[in-house]
Predicted model as a PDB file, atoms N, CA, C, CB and O in Angstrom, pLDDT in the B-factor column:
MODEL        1                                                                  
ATOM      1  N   UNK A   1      78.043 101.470 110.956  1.00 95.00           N  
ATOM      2  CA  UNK A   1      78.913 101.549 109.799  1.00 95.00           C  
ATOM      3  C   UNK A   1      80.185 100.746 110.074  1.00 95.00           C  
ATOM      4  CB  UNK A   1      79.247 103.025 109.458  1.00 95.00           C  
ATOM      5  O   UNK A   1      80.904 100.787 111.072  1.00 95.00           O  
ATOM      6  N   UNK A   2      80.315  99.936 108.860  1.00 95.00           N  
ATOM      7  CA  UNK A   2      81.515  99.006 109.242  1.00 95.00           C  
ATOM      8  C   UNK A   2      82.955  99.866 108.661  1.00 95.00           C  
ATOM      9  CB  UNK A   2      81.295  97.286 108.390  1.00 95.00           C  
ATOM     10  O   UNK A   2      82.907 100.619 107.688  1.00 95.00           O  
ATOM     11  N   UNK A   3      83.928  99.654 109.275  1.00 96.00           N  
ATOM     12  CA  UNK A   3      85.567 100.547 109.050  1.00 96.00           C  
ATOM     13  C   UNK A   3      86.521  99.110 108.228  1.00 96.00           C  
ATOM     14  CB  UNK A   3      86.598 101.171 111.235  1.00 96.00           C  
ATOM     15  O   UNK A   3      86.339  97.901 108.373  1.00 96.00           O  
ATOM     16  N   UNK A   4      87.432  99.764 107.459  1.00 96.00           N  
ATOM     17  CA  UNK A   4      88.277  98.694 106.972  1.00 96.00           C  
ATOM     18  C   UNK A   4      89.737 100.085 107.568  1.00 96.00           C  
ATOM     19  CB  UNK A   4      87.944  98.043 104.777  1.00 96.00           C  
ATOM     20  O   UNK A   4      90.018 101.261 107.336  1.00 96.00           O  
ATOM     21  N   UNK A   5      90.185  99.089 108.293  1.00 97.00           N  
ATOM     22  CA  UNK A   5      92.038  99.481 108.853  1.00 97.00           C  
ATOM     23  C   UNK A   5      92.727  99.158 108.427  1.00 97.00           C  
ATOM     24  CB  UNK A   5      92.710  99.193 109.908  1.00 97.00           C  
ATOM     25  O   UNK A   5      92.685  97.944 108.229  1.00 97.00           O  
ATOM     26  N   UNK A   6      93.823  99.837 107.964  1.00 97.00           N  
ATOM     27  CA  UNK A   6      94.684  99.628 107.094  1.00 97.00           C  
ATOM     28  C   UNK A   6      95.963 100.104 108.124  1.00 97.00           C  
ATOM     29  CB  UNK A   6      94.365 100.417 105.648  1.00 97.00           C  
ATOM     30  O   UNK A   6      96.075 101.281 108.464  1.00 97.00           O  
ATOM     31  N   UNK A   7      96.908  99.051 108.575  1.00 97.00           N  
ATOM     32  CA  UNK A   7      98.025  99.713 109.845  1.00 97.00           C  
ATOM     33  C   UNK A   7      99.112 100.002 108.500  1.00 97.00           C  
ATOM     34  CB  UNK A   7      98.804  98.252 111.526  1.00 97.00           C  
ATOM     35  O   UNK A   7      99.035  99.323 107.476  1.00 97.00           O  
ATOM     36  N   UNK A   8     100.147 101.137 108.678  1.00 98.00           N  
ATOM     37  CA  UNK A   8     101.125 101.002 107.723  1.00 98.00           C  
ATOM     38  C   UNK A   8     102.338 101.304 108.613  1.00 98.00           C  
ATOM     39  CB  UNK A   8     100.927 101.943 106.431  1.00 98.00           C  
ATOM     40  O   UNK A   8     101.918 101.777 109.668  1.00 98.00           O  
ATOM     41  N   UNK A   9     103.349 101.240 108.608  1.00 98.00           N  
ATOM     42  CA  UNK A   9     104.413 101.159 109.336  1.00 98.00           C  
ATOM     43  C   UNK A   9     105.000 102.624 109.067  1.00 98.00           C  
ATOM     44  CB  UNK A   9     105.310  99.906 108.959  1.00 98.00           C  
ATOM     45  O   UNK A   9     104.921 103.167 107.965  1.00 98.00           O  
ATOM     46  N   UNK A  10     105.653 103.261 110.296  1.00 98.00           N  
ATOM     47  CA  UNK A  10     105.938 104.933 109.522  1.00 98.00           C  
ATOM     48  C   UNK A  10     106.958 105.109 108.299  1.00 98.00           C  
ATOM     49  CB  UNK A  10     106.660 106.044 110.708  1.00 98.00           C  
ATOM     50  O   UNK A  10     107.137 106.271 107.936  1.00 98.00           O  
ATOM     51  N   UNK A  11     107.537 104.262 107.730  1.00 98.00           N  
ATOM     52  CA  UNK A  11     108.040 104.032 106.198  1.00 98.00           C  
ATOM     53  C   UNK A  11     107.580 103.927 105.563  1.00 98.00           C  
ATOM     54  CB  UNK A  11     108.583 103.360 105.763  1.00 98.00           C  
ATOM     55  O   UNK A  11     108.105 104.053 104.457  1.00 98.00           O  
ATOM     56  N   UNK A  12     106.087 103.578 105.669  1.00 98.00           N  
ATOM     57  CA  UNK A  12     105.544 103.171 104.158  1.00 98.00           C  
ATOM     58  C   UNK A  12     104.830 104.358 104.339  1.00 98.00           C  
ATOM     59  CB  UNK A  12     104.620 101.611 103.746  1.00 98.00           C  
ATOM     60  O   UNK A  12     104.585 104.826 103.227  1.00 98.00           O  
ATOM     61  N   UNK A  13     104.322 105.153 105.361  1.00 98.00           N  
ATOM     62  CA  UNK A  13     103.306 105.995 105.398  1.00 98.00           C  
ATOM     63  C   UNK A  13     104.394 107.232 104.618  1.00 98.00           C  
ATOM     64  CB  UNK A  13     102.549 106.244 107.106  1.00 98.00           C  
ATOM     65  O   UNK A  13     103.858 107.932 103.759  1.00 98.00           O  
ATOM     66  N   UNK A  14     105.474 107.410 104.842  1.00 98.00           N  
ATOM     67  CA  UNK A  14     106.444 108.566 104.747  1.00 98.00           C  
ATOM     68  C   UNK A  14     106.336 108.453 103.170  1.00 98.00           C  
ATOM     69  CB  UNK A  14     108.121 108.386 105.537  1.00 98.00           C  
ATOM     70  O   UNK A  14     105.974 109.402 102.475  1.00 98.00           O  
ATOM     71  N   UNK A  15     106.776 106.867 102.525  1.00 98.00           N  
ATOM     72  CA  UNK A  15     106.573 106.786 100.832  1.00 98.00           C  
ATOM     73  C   UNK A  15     105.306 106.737 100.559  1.00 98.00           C  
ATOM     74  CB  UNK A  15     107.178 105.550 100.072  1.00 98.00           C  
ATOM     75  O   UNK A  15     105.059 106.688  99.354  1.00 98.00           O  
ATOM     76  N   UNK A  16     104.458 106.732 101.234  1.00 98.00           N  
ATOM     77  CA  UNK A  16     103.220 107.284 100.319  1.00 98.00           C  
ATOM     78  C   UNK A  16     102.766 108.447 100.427  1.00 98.00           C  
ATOM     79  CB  UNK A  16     102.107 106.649 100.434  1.00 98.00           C  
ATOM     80  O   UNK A  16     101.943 108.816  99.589  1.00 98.00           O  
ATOM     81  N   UNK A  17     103.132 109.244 101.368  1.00 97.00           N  
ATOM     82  CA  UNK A  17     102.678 110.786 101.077  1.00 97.00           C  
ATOM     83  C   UNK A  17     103.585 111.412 100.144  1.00 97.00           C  
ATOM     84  CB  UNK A  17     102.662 111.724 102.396  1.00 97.00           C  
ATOM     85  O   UNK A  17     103.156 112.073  99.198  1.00 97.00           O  
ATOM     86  N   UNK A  18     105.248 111.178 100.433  1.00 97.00           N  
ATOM     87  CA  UNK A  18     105.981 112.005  99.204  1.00 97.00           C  
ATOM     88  C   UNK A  18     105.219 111.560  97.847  1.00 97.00           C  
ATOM     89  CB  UNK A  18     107.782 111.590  99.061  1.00 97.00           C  
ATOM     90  O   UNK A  18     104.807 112.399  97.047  1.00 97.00           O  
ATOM     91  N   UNK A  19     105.065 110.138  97.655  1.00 96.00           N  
ATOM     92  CA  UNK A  19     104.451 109.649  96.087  1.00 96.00           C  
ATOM     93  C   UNK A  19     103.179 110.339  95.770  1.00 96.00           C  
ATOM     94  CB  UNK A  19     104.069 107.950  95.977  1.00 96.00           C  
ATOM     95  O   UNK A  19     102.902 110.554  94.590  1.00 96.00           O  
ATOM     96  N   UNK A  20     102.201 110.787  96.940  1.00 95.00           N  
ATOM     97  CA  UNK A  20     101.067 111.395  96.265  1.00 95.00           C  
ATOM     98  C   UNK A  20     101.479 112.801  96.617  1.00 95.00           C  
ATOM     99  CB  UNK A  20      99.521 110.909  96.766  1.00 95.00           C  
ATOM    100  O   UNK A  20     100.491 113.459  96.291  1.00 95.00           O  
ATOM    101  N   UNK A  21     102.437 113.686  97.128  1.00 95.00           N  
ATOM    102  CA  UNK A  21     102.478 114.811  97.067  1.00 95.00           C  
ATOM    103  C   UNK A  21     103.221 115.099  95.268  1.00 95.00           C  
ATOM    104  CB  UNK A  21     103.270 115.276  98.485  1.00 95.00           C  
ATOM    105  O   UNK A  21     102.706 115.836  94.427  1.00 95.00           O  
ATOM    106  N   UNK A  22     104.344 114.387  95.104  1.00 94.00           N  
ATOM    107  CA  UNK A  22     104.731 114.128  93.896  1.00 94.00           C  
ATOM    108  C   UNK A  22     103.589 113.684  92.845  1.00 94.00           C  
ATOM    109  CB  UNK A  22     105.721 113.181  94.051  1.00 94.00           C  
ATOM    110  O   UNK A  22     103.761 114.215  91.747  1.00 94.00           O  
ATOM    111  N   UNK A  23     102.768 113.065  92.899  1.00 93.00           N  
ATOM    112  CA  UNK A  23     101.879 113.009  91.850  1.00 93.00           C  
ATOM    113  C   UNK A  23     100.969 114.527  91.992  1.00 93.00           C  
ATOM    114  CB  UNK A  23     100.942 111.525  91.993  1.00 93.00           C  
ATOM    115  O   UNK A  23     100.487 115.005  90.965  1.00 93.00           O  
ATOM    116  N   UNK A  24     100.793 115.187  93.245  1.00 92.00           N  
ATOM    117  CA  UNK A  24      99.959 116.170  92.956  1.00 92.00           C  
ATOM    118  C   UNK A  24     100.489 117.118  92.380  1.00 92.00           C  
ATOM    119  CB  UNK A  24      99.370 116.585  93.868  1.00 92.00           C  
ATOM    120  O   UNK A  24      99.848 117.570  91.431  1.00 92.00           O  
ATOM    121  N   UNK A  25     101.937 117.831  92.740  1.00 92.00           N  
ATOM    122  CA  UNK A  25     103.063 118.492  91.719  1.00 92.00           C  
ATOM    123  C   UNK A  25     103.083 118.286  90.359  1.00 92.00           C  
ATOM    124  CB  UNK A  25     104.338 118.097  92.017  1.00 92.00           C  
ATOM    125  O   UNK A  25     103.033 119.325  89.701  1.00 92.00           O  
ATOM    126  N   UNK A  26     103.140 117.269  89.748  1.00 89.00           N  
ATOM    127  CA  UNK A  26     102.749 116.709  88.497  1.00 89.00           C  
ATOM    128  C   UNK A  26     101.692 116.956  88.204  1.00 89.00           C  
ATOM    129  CB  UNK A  26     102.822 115.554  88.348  1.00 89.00           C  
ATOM    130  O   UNK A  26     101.741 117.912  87.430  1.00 89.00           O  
ATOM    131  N   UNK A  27     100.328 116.530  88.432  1.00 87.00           N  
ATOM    132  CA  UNK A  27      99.005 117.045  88.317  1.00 87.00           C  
ATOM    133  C   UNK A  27      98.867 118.940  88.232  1.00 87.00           C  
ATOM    134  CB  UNK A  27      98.225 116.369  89.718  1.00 87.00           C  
ATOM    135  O   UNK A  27      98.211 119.575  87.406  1.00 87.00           O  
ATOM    136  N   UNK A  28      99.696 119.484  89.341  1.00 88.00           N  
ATOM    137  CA  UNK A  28      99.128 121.251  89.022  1.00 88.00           C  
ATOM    138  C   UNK A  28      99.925 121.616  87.906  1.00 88.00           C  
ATOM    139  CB  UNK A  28      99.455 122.575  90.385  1.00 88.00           C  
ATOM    140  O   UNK A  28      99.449 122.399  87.085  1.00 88.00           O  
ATOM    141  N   UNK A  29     101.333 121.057  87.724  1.00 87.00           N  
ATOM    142  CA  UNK A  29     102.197 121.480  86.544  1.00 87.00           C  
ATOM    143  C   UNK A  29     101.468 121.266  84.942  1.00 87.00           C  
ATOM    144  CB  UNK A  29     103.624 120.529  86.669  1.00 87.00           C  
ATOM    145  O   UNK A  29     101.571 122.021  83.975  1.00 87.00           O  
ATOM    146  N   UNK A  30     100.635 119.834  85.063  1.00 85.00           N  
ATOM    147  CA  UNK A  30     100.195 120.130  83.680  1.00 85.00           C  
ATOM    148  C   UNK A  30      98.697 120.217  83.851  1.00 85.00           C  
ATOM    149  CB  UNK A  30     100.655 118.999  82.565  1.00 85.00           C  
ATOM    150  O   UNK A  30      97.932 119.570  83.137  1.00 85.00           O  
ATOM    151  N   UNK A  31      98.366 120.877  84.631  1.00 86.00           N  
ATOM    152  CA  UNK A  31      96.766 121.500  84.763  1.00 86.00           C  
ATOM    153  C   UNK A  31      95.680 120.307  84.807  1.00 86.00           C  
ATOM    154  CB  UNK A  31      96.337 122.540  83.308  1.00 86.00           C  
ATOM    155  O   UNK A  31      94.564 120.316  84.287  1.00 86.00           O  
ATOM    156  N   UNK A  32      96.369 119.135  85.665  1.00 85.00           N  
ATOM    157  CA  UNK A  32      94.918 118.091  84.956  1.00 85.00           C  
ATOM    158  C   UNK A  32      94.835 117.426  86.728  1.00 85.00           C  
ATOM    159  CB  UNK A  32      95.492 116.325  83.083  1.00 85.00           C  
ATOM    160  O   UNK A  32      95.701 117.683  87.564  1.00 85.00           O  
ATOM    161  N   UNK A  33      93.748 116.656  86.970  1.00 81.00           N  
ATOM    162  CA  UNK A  33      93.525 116.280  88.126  1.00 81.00           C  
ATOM    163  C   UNK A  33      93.256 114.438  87.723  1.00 81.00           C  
ATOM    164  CB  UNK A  33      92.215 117.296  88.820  1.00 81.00           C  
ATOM    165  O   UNK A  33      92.601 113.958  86.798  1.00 81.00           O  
ATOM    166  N   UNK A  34      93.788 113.963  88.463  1.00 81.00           N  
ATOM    167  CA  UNK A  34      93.925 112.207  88.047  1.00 81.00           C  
ATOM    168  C   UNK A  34      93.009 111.582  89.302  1.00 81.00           C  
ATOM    169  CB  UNK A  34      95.934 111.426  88.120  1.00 81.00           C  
ATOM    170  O   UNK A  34      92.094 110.771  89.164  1.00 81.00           O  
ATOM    171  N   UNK A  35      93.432 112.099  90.424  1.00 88.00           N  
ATOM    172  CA  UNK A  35      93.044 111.513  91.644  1.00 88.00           C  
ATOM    173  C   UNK A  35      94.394 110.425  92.148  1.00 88.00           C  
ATOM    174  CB  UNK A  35      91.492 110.695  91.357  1.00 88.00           C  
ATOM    175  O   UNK A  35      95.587 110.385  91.847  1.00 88.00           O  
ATOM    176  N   UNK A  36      93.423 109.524  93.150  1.00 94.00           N  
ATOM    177  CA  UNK A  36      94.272 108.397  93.467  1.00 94.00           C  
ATOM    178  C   UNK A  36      93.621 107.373  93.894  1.00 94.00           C  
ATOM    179  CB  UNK A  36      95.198 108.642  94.350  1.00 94.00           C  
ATOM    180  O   UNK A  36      92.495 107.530  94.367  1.00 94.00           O  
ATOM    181  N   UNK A  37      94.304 105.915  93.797  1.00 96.00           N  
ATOM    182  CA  UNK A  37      93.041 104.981  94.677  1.00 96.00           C  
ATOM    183  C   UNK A  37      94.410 104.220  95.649  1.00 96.00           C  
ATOM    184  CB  UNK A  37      91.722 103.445  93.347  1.00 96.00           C  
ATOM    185  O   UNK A  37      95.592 104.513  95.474  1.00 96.00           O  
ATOM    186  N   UNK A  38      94.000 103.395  96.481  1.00 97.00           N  
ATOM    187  CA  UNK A  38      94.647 102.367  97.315  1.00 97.00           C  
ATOM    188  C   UNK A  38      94.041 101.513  96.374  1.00 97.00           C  
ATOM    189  CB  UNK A  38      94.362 102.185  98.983  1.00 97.00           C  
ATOM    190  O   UNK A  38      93.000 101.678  95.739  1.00 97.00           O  
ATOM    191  N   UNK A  39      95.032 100.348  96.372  1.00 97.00           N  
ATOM    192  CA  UNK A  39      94.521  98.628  95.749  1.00 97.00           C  
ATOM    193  C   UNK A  39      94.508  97.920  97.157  1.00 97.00           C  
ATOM    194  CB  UNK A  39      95.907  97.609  94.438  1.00 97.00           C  
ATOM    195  O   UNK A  39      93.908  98.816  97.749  1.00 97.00           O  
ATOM    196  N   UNK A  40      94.737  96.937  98.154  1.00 96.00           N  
ATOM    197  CA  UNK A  40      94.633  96.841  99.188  1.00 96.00           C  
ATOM    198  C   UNK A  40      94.521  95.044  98.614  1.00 96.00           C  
ATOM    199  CB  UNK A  40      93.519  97.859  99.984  1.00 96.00           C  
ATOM    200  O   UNK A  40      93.408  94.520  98.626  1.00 96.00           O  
ATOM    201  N   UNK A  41      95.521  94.382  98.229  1.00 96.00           N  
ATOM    202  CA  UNK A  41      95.722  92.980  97.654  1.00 96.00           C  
ATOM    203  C   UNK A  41      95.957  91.938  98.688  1.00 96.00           C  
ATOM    204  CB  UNK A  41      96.902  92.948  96.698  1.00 96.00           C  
ATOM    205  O   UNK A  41      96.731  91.900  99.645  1.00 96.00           O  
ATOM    206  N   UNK A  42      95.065  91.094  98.223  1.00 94.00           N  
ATOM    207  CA  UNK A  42      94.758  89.818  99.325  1.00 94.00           C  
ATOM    208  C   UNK A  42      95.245  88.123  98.853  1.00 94.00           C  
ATOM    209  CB  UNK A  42      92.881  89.780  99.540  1.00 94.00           C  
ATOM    210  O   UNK A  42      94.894  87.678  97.761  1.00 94.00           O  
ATOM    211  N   UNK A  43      95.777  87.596  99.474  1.00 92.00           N  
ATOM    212  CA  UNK A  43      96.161  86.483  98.989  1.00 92.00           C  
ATOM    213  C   UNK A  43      94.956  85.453  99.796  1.00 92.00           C  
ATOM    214  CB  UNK A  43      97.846  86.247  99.289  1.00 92.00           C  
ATOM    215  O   UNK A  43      94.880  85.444 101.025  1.00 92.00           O  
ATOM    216  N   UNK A  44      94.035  84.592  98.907  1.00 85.00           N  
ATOM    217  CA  UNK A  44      92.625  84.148  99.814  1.00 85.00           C  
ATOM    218  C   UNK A  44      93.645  83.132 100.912  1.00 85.00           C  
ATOM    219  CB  UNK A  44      91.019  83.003  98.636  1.00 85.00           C  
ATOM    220  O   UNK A  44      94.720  82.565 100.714  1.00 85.00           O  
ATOM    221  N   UNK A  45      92.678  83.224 102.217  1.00 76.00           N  
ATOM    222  CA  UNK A  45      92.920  82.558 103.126  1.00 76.00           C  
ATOM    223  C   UNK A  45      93.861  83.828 104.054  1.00 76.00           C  
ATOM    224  CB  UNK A  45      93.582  81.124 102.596  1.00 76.00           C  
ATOM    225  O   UNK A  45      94.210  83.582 105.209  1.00 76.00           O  
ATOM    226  N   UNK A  46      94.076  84.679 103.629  1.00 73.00           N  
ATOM    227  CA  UNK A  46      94.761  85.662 104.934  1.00 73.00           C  
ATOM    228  C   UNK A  46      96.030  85.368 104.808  1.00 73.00           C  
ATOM    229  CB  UNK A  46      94.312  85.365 106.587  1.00 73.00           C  
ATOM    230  O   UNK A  46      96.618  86.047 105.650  1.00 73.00           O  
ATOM    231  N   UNK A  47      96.797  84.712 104.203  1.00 86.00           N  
ATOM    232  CA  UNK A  47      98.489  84.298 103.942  1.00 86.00           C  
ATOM    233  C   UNK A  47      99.092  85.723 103.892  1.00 86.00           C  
ATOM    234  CB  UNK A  47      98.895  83.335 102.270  1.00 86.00           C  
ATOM    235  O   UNK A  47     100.154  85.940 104.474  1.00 86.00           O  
ATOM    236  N   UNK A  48      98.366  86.820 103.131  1.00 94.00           N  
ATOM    237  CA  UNK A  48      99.679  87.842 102.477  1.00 94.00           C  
ATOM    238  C   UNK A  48      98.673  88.664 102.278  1.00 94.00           C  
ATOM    239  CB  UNK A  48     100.774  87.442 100.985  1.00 94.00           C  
ATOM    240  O   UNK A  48      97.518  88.295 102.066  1.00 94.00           O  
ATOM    241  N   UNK A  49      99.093  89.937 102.339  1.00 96.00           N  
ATOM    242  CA  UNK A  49      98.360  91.223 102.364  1.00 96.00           C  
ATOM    243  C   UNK A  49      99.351  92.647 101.882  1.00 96.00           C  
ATOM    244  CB  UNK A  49      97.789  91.375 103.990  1.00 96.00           C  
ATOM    245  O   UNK A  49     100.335  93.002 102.531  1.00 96.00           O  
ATOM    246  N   UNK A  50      98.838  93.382 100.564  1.00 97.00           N  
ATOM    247  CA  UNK A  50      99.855  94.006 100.665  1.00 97.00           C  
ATOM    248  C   UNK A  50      98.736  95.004  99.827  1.00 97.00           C  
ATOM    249  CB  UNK A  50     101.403  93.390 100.177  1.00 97.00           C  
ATOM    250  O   UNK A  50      97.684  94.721  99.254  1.00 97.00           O  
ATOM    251  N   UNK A  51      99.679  96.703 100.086  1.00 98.00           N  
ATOM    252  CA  UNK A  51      98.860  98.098  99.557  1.00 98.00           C  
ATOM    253  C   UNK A  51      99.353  98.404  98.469  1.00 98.00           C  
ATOM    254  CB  UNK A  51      98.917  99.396 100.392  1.00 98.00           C  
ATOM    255  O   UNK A  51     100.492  97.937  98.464  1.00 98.00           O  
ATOM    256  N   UNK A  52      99.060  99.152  97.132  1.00 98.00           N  
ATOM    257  CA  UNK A  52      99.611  99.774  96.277  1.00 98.00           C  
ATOM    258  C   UNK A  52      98.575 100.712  96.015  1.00 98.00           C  
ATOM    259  CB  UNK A  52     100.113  99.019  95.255  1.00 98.00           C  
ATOM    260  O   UNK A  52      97.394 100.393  95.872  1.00 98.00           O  
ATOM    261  N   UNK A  53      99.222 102.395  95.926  1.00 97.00           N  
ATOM    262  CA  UNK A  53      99.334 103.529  95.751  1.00 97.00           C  
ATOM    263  C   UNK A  53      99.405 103.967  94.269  1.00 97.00           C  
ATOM    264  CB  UNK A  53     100.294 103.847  96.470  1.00 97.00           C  
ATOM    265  O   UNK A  53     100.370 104.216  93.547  1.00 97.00           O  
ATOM    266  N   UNK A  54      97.745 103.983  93.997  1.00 96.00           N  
ATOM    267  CA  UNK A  54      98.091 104.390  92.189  1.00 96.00           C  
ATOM    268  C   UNK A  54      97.856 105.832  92.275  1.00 96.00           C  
ATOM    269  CB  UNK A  54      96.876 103.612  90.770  1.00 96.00           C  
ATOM    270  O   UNK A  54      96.868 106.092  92.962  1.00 96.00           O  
ATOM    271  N   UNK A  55      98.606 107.096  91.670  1.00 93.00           N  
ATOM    272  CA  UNK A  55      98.787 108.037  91.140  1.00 93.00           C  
ATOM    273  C   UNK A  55     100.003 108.604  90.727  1.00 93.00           C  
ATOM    274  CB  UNK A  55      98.284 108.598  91.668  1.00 93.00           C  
ATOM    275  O   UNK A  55     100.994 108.942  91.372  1.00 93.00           O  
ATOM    276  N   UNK A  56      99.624 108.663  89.002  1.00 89.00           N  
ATOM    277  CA  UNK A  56     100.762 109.042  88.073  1.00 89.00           C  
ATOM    278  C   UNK A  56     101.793 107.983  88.257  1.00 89.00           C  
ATOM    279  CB  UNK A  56     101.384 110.510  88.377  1.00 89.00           C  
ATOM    280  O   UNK A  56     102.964 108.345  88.140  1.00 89.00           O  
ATOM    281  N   UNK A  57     101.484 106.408  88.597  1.00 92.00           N  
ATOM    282  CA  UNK A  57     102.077 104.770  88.949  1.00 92.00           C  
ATOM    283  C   UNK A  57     101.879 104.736  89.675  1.00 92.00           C  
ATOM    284  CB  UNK A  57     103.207 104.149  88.958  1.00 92.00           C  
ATOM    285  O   UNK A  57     101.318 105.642  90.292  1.00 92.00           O  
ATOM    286  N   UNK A  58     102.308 103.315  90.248  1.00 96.00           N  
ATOM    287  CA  UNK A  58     101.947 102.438  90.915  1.00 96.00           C  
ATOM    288  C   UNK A  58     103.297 102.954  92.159  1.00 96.00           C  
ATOM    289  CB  UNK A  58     101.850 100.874  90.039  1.00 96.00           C  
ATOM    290  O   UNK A  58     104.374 103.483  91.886  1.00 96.00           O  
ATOM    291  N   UNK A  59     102.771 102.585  93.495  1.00 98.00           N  
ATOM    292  CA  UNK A  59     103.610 102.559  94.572  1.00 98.00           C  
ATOM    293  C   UNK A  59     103.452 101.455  95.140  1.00 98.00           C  
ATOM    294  CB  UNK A  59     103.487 103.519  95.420  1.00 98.00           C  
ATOM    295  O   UNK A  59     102.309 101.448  95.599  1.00 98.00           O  
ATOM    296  N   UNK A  60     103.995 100.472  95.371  1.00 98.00           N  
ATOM    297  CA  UNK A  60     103.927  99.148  96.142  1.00 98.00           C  
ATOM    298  C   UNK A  60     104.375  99.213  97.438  1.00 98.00           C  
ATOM    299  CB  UNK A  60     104.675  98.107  95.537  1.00 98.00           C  
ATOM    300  O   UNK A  60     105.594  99.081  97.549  1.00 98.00           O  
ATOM    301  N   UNK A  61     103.533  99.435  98.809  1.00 98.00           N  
ATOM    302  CA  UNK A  61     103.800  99.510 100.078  1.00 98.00           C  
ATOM    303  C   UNK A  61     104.387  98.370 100.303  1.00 98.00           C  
ATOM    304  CB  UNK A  61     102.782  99.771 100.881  1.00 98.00           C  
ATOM    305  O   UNK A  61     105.194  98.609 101.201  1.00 98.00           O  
ATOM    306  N   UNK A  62     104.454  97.324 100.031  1.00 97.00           N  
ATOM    307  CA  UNK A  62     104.715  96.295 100.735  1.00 97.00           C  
ATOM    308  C   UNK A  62     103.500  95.374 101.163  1.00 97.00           C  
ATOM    309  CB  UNK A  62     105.400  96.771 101.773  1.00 97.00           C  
ATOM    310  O   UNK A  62     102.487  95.254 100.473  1.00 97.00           O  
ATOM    311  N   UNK A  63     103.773  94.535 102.760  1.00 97.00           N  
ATOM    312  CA  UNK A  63     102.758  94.185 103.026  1.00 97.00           C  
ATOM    313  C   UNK A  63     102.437  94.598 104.287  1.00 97.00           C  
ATOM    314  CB  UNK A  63     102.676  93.066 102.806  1.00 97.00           C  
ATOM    315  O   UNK A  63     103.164  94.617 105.281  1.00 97.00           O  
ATOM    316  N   UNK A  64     101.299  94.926 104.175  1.00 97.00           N  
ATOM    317  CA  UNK A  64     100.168  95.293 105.392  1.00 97.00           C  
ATOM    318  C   UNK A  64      99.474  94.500 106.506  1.00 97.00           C  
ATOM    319  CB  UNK A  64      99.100  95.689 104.810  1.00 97.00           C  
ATOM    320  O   UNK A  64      99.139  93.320 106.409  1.00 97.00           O  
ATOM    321  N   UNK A  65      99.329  95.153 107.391  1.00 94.00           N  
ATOM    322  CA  UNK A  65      98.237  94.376 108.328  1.00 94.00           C  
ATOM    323  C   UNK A  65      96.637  95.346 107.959  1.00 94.00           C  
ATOM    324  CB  UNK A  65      98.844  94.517 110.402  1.00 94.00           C  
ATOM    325  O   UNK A  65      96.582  96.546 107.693  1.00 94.00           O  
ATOM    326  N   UNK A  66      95.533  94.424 108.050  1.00 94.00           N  
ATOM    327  CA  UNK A  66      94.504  94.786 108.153  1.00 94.00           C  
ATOM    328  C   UNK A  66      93.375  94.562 108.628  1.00 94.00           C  
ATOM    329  CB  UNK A  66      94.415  94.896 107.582  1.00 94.00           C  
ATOM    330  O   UNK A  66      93.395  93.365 108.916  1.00 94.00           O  
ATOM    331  N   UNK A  67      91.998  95.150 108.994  1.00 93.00           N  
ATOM    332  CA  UNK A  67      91.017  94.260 110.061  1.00 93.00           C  
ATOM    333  C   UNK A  67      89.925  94.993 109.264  1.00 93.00           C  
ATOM    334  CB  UNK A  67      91.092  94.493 112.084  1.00 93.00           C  
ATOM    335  O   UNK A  67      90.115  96.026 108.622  1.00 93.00           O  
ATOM    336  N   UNK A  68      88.756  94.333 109.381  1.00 91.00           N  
ATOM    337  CA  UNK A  68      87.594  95.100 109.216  1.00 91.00           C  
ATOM    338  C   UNK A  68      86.934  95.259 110.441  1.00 91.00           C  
ATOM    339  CB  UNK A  68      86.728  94.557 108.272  1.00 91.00           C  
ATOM    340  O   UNK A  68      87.137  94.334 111.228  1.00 91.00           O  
ATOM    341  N   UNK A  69      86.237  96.116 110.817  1.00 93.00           N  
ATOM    342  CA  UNK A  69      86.145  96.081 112.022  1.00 93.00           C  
ATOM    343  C   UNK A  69      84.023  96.324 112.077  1.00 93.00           C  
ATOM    344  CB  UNK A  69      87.411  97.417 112.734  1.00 93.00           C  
ATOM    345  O   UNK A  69      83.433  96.351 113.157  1.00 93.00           O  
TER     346      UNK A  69                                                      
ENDMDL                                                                          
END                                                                             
């Protein structure tokens, strides 16, 4: 089984758990379940790499390192 790694720096990891703990607060307050996805955006050729955090909006990590392994 092949893995995709996603490194995040402990700042971006810190804004993306408050953003999906905050979207889940939102979610139990009005009784509905949304989920969440990673986008994981590639500029072709490996130039630029960056994450965004959709639930209840968009969170833009920045840019990432990543490997498939």
């Amino acid at each position: 089984m092949k893995k995709i790694i996603i490194e995040l720096t402990d700042d971006q990891h810190q804004k993306m758990m408050e953003h999906l703990s905050k979207g889940t607060s939102l979610n139990v307050e009005n009784e509905t379940f949304s989920g969440y996805s990673f986008n994981l955006n590639c500029v072709e050729g490996g130039i630029s790499s960056w994450l965004e955090v959709e639930m209840n909006g968009i969170l833009d990590l920045g840019e990432v390192d990543w490997k498939m392994e």
